[in-house]
N, C-alpha and C positions, 0 to 999 in steps of 0.2 A: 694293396690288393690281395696278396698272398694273404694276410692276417685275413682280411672278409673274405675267403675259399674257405678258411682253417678253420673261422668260425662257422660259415654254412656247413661243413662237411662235420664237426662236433655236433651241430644242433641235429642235422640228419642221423647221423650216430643215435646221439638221444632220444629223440623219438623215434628210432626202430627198436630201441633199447625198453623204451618207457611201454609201448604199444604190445599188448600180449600177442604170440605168433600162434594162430589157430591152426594152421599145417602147415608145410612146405612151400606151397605154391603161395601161401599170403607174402609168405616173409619172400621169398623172392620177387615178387612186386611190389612191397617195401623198397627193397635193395635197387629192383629196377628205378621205383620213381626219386632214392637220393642218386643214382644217376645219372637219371634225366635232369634233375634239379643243378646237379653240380656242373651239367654241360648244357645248363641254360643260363649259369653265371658268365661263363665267356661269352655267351650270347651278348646277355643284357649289356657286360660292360663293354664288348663293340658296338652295339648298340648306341652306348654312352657316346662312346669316341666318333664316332659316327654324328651323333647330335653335336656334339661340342664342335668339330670340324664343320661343319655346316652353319652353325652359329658363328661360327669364329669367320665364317667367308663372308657371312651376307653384314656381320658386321664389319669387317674392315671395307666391302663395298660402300656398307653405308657413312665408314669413317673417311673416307676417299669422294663420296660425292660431297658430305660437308664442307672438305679442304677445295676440290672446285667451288664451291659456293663460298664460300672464306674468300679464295682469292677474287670473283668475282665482286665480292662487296670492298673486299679493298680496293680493286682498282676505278669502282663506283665512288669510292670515299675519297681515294687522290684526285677523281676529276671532279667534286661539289668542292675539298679544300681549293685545287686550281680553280673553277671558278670564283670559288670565295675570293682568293687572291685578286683577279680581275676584277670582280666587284669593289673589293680594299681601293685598287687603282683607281679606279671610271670614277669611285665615291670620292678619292682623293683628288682628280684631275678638275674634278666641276667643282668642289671645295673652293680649287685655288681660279678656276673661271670663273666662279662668284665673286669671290674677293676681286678680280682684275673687271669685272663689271663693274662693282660698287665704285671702285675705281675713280671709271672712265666715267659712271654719274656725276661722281665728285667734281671731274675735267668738266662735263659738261656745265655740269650748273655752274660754273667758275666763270667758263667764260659764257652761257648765256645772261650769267648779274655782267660781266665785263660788255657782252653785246647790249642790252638793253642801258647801261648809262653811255655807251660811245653812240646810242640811237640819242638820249636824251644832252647830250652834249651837240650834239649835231642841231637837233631842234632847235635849241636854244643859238648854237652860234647861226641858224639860217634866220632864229629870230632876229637876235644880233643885226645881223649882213640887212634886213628887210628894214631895221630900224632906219640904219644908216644911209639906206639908199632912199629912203624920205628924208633925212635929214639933208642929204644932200640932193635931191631935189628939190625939197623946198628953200635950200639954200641958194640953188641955182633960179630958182623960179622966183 
């Protein structure tokens, strides 16, 4: 900062240098306006500091509501993965209900072939039993 003072205060030099001085009163408002000019560089560069410091707040405001919003999608993202997980399970648990259904289809159809030949054995032994009881009938008769 010192070296841009050193340079504006050379370049003011030069052109009151370069500028022909028509009387007294020019060149002392010359000399007035390098400075004015030289005590409007501390101006401008608080000026600077002043923006920069403002900028630097609203940005870390805004790098601070990011990080709430960061955390917020993380804990958004733990509970879709926990659900995932529950989903894994429920999808896992009917998996193995399917299979213990097919199962018990299996049991079933086992023993309704086991129920329907113990009906067809039945028929046949009441056939049986009906023959017999004519045969002895008609043997008594």
């Amino acid at each position: 900062m010192v070296g841009r003072n050193q340079h504006k205060k050379a370049e003011n030099t030069q052109n009151q240098n370069d500028s022909p001085s028509k009387d007294d009163h020019s060149s002392t408002s010359t000399t007035e306006q390098g400075l004015m000019e030289n005590e409007r560089i501390p101006m401008v560069e608080s000026l600077f500091w002043e923006w920069i410091i403002r900028n630097f707040c609203e940005l870390k405001e805004h790098v601070v509501a990011q990080c709430k919003e960061t955390k917020n999608f993380e804990k958004r993202f733990d509970e879709i993965l926990l659900r995932i997980d529950n989903l894994e399970r429920n999808i896992s648990e009917l998996m193995e209900l399917k299979n213990t259904i097919q199962e018990l289809r299996e049991v079933c159809t086992g023993l309704n072939t086991r129920i329907v030949q113990a009906e067809e054995r039945i028929t046949e032994v009441k056939v049986q039993l009906n023959e017999r009881k004519q045969e002895d009938f008609s043997f008594f008769a």
